[in-house]
C-alpha positions as a Markdown table, in Angstrom:
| # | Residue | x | y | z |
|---|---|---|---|---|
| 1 | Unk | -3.4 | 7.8 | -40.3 |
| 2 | Unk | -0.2 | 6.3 | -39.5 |
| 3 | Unk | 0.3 | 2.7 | -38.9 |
| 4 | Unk | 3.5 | 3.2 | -36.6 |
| 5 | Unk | 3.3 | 4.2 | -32.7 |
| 6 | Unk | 6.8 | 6.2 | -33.2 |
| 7 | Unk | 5.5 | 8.6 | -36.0 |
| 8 | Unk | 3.6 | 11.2 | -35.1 |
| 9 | Unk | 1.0 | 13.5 | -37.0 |
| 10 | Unk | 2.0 | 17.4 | -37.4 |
| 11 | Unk | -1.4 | 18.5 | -37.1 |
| 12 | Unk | -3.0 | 19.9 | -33.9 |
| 13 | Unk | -5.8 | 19.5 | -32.3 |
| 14 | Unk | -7.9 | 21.9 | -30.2 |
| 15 | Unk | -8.9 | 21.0 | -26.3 |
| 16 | Unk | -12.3 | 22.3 | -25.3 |
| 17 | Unk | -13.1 | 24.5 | -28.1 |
| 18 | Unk | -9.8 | 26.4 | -28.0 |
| 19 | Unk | -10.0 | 27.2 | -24.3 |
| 20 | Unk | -7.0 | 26.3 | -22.3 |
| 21 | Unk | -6.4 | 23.3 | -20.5 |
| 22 | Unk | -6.6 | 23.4 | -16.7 |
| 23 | Unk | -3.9 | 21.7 | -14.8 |
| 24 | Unk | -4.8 | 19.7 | -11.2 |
| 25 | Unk | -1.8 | 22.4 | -9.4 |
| 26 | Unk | -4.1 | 25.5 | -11.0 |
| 27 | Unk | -7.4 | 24.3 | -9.3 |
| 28 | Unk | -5.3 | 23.8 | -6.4 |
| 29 | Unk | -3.5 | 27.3 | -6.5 |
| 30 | Unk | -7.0 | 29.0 | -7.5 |
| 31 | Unk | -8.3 | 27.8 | -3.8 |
| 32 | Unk | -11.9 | 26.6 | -3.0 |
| 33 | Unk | -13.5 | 29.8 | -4.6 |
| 34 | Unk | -11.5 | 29.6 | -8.1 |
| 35 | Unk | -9.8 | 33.5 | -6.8 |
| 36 | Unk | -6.3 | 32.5 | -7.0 |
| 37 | Unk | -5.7 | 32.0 | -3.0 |
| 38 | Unk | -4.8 | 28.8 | -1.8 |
| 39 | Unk | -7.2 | 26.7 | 0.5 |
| 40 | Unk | -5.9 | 26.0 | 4.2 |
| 41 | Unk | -4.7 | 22.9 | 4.8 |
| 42 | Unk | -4.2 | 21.6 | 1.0 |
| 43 | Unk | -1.0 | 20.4 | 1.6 |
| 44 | Unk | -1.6 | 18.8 | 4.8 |
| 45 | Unk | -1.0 | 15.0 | 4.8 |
| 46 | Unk | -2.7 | 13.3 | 7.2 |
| 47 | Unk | -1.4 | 9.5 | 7.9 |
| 48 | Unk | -3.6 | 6.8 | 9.6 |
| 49 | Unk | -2.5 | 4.7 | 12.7 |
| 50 | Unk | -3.1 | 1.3 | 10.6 |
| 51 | Unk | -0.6 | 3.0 | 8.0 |
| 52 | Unk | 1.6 | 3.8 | 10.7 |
| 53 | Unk | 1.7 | 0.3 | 11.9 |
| 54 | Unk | 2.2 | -1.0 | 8.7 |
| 55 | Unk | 5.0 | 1.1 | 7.7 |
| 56 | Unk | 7.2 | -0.1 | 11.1 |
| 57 | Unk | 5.8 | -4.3 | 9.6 |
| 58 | Unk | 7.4 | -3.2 | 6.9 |
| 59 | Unk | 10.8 | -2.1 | 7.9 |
| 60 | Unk | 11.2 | -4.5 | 10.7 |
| 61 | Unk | 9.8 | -7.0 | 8.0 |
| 62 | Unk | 12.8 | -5.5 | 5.5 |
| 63 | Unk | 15.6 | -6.6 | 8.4 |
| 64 | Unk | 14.7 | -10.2 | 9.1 |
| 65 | Unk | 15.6 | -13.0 | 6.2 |
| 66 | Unk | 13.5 | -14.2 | 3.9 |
| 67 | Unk | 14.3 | -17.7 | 5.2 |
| 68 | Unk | 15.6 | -18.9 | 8.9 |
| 69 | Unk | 17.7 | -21.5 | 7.7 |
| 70 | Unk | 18.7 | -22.3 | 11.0 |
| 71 | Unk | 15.0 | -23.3 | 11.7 |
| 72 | Unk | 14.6 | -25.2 | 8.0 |
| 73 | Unk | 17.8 | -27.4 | 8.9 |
| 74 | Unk | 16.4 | -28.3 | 12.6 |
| 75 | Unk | 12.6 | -28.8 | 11.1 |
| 76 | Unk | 14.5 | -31.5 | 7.8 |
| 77 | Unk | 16.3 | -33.2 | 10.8 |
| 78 | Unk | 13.3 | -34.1 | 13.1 |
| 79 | Unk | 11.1 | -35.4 | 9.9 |
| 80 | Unk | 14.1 | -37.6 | 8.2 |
| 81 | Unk | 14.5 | -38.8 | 12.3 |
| 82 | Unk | 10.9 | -39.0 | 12.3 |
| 83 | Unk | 11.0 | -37.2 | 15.7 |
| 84 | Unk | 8.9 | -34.1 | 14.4 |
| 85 | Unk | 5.5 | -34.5 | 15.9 |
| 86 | Unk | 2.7 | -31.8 | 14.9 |
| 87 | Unk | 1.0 | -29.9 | 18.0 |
| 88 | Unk | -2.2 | -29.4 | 16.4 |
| 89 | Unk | -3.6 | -27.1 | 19.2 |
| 90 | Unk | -0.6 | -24.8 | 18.7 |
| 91 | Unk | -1.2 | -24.8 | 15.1 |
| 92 | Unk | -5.2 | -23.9 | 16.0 |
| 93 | Unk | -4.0 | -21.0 | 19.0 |
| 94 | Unk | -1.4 | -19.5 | 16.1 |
| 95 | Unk | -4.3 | -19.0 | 13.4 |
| 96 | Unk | -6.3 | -17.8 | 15.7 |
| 97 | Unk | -4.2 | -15.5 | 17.0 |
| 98 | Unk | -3.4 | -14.3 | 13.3 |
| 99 | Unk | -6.6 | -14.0 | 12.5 |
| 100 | Unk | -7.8 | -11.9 | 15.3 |
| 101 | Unk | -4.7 | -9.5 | 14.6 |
| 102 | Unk | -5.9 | -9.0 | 10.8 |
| 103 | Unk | -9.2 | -8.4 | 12.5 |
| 104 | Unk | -7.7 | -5.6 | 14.6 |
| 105 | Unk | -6.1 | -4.1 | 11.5 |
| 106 | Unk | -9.2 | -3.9 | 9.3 |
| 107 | Unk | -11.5 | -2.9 | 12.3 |
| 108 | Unk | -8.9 | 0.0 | 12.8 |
| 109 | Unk | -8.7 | 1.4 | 9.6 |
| 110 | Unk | -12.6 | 1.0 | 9.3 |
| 111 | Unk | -13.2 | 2.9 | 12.8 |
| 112 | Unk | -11.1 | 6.0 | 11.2 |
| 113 | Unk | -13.0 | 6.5 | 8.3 |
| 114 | Unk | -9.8 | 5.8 | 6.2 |
């Protein structure tokens, strides 16, 4: 046997006791009942609203920069001033409201079966 990924043996070897090798597009082409017809629907593609919504995230997600420098430069300024003061109830009301939107995204894909 060789030692070597790259070199490869000459000698072949049988699949399934010489019968030949069934490819996932032939059990599609033979249809539900294996005659060769194809199965309605089977290349229907069926996209959930959750996937939906996360496909627009994405793009609009895509647009926006990485970083608001803007907002970094104004946030640097109020600590080194020492002006910045944390709101800790906005801080609370903005996880909370983060977490009951990732509760709305999991309880929709779970309601759709998906």
């Amino acid at each position: 046997m060789p030692d070597k990924i790259n070199d490869f043996s000459s000698h072949s070897a049988t699949v399934g006791a010489g019968s030949p090798v069934s490819r996932p597009q032939d059990a599609t082409a033979r249809g539900s009942d294996g005659a060769g017809g194809s199965s309605v629907g089977s290349s229907d593609v069926h996209i959930t609203d959750s996937a939906s919504r996360l496909a627009t995230l994405e793009q609009a997600v895509r647009g926006m920069p990485a970083v608001d420098d803007a907002r970094v430069t104004q946030l640097r300024t109020a600590i080194e001033q020492g002006s910045y003061q944390v709101q800790p109830q906005h801080v609370a009301d903005q996880l909370m409201q983060m977490e009951q939107s990732l509760a709305q995204l999991s309880n929709g894909s779970d309601s759709s079966g998906n």
